[in-house]
C-alpha positions in Angstrom: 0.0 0.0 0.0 1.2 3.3 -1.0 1.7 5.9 1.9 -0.2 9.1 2.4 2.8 11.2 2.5 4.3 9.3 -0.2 0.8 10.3 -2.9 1.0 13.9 -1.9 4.8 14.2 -2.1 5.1 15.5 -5.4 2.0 17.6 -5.1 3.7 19.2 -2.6 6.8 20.1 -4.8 4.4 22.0 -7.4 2.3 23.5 -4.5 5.9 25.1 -3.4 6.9 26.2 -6.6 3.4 27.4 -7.3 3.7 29.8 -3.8 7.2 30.8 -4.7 6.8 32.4 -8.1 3.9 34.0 -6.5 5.8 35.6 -3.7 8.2 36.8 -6.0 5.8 38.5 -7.7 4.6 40.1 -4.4 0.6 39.1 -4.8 -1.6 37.6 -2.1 -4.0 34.8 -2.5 -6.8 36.7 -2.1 -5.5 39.3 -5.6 -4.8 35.9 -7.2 -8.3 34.4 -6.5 -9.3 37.9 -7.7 -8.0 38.0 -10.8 -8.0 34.2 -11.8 -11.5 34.1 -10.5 -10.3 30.8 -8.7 -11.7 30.1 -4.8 -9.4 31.0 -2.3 -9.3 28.2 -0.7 -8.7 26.1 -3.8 -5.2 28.1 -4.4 -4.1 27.7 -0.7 -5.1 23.7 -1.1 -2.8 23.5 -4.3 0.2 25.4 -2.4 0.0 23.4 0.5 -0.2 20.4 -1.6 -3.7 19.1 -0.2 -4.8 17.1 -2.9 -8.3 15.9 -0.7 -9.8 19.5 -0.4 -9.8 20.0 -4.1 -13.2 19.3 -6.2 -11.3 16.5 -8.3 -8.3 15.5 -10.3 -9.6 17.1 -13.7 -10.6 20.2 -11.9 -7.0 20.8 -10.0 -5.0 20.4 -13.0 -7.2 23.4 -14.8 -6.6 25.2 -11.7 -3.4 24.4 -11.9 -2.6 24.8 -15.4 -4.5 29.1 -15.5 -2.7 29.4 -12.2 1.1 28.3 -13.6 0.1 30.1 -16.9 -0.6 33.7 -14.7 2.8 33.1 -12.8 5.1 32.0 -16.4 5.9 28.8 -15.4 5.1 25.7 -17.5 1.7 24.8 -17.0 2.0 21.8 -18.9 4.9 19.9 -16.9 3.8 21.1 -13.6 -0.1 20.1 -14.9 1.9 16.5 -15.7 3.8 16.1 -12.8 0.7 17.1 -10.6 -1.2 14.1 -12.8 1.2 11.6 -12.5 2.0 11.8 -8.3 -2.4 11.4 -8.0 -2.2 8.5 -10.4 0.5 6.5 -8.4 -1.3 7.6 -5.6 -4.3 6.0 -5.6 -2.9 2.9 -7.6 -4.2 1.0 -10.3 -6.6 -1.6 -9.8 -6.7 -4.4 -12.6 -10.0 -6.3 -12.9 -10.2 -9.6 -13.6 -13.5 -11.5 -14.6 -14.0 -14.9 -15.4 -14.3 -16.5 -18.0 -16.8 -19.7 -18.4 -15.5 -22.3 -20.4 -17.1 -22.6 -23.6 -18.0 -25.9 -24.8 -16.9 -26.5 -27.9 -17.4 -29.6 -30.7 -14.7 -28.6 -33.3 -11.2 -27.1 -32.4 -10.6 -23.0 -32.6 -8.4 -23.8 -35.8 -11.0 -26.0 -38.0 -13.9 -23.4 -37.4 -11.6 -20.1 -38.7 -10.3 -22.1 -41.9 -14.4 -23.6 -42.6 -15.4 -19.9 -42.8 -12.2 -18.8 -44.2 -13.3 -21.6 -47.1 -16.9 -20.4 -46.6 -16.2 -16.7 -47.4 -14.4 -17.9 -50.4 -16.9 -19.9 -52.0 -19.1 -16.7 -51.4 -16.4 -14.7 -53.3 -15.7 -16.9 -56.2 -20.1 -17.4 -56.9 -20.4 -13.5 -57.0 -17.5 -13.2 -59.2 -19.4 -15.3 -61.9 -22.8 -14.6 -61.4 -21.6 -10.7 -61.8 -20.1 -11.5 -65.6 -16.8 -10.4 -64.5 -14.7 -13.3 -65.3 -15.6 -13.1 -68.5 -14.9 -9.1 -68.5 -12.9 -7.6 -71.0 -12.0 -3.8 -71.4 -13.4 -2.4 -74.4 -10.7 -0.5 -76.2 -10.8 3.2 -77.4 -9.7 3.7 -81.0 -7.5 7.1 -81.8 -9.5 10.1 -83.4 -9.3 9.8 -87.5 -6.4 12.0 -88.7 -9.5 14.1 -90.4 -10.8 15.2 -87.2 -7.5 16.2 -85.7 -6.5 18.3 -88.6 -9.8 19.8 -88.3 -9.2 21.2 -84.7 -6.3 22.4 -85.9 -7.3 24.7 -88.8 -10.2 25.8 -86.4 -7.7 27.0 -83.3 -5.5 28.6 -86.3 -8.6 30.4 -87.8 -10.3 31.1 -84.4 -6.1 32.9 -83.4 -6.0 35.1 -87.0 -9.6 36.2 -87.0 -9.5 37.1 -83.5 -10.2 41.4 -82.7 -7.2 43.4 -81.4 -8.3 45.7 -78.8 -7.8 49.2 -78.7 -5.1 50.7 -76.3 -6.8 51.6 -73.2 -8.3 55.0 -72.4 -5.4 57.5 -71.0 -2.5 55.6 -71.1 0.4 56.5 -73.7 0.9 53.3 -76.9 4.7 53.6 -77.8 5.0 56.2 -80.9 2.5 58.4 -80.3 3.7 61.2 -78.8 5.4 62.9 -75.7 3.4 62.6 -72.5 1.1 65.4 -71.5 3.1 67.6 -69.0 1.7 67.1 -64.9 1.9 70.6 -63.4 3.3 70.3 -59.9 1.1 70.7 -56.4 1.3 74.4 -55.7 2.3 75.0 -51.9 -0.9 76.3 -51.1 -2.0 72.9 -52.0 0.4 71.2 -49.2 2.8 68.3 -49.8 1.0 64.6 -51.0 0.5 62.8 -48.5 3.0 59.8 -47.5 2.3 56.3 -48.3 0.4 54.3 -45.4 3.1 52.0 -43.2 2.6 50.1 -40.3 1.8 52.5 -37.3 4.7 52.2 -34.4 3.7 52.1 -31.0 4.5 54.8 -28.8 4.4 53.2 -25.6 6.9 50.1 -23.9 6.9 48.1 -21.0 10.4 47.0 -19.9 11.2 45.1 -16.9 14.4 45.5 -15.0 13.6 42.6 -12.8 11.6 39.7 -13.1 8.2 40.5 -12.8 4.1 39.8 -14.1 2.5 42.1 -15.6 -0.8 41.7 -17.3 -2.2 44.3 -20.1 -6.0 44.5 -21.2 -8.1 46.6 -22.5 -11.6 47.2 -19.7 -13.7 48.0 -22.1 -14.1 44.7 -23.9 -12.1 42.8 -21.2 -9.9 41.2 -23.7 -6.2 40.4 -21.8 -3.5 41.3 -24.1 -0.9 40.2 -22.2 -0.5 38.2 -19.0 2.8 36.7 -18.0 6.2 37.2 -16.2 8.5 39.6 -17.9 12.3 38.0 -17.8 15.3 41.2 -16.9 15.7 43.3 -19.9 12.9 42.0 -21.7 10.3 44.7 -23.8 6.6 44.4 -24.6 5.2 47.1 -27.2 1.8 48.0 -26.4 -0.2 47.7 -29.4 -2.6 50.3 -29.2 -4.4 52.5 -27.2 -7.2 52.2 -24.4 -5.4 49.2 -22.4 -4.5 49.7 -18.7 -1.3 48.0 -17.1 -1.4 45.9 -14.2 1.8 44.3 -12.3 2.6 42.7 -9.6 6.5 44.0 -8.9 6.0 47.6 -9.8 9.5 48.8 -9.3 11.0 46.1 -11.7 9.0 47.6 -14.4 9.4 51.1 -16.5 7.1 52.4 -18.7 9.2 54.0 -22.2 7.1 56.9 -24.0 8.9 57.2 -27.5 11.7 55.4 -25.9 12.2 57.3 -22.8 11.1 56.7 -19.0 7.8 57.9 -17.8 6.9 58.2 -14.1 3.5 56.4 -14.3 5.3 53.8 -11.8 7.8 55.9 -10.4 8.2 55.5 -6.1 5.6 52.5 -6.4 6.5 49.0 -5.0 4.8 45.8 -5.3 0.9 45.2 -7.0 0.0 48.5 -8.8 -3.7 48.5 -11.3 -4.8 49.7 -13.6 -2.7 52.1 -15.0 -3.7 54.0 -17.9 -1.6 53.5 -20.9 -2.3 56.0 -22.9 0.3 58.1 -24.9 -1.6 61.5 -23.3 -1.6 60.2 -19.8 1.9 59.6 -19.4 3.1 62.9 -21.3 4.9 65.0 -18.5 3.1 67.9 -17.1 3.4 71.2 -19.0 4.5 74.2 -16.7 2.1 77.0 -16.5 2.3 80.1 -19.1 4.8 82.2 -17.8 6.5 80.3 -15.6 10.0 80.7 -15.0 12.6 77.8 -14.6 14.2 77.3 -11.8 17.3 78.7 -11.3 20.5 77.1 -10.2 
């Protein structure tokens, strides 16, 4: 028999590393249970590797899989290793029914080869009742040398005979003539406009530390991003309207046009909501007729 401490073992293991990558992100359980809209309880259970209090095995490794997923670990080999340790834990039990045994009057062998000669008689009576033994394929004799040479004048006929079509209306055939001079926009008239590109986003996350961060937009409640952000790594924000939230504020700047806003300046640990747009994080102007400060 297996022991108690022996099934929950491993459970334990991603419990722990399920608690640590949460504590280095600085969040609680309950602003976990918030934002995974997971039960408390449920989330201590899987950190304190208590396999009983959870609803059941395919309900803890979706828990545990959004819950890995939020933190950027790998939800699949902690989601495995959690499956595996519950399966060894309870065991397998192999059932084993009996069998009666079947009276038989001819060995296993001679009733497999009578139908075997069965199905063939079967096979070789359709074959000629159907005709096709005696079934030959009827050949297809080549086109008369008449009717080829006929398609041919035809195509040959149908190519000479067939309308050319007249140059098309405002564009210059070579030889006849010099193009029509395009007078220039005046500069009244302003420049032409430039040819559309791909818009670049003015606003960057960019973590100095390891931390999660999570990007969405509240009005339609669409997450566009929600993971840990490794030491030097970047994230462009993709447009406007989406709010920032993080769990390791200091360990994250926010880059306007590639410089260091203050939207997270002095703040430590879980900061929401912030607003991401270009506007908001523009420094304040100083008042008309201010003076700058002197030195």
């Amino acid at each position: 028999m297996v022991k108690p401490d022996m099934m929950t073992a491993e459970a334990a293991r991603v419990g722990e590393e399920l608690r640590d990558a949460r504590l280095a992100l600085g969040a609680t359980l309950d602003e976990v249970a918030d934002e995974l809209r997971i039960n408390r309880r449920y989330i201590a259970a899987l950190e304190e590797g208590r396999p009983g209090d959870l609803p059941g095995l395919a309900y803890a490794l979706g828990f545990i899989r959004t819950y890995a997923t939020a933190l950027g670990l790998d939800a699949t080999d902690l989601a495995r290793r959690y499956r595996d340790s519950e399966t060894a834990g309870r065991g397998r039990t192999d059932l084993v029914f009996p069998e009666e045994a079947a009276k038989r009057s001819l060995p296993a062998g001679a009733v497999i080869l009578l139908g075997l000669l069965i199905l063939a008689g079967t096979y070789a009576a359709w074959w000629t009742w159907s005709g096709s033994a005696g079934r030959t394929l009827d050949a297809v004799p080549p086109l008369p040398a008449r009717t080829e040479q006929a398609a041919r004048d035809a195509r040959q006929a149908a190519a000479e005979t067939a309308p050319v079509l007249p140059s098309t209306l405002g564009q210059a055939t070579p030889g006849s003539g010099p193009r029509p001079n395009v007078p220039a926009p005046s500069a009244s008239q302003g420049a032409a406009p430039a040819a559309p590109g791909e818009a670049t986003s003015r606003v960057s996350l960019r973590a100095t530390d390891e931390a999660w961060v999570q990007v969405r937009d509240p009005r339609s409640g669409q997450t566009v991003l929600n993971r840990v952000l490794r030491p030097g790594e970047s994230f462009a924000i993709p447009r406007d309207g989406l709010v920032l939230t993080t769990g390791k504020a200091q360990a994250v700047e926010v880059l306007l046009d590639g410089h260091a806003t203050q939207a997270l300046s002095g703040k430590v640990g879980l900061v929401r909501d912030v607003d991401l747009a270009p506007d908001q994080l523009r420094p304040p102007r100083a008042a008309p007729g201010a003076r700058p400060p002197t030195r």
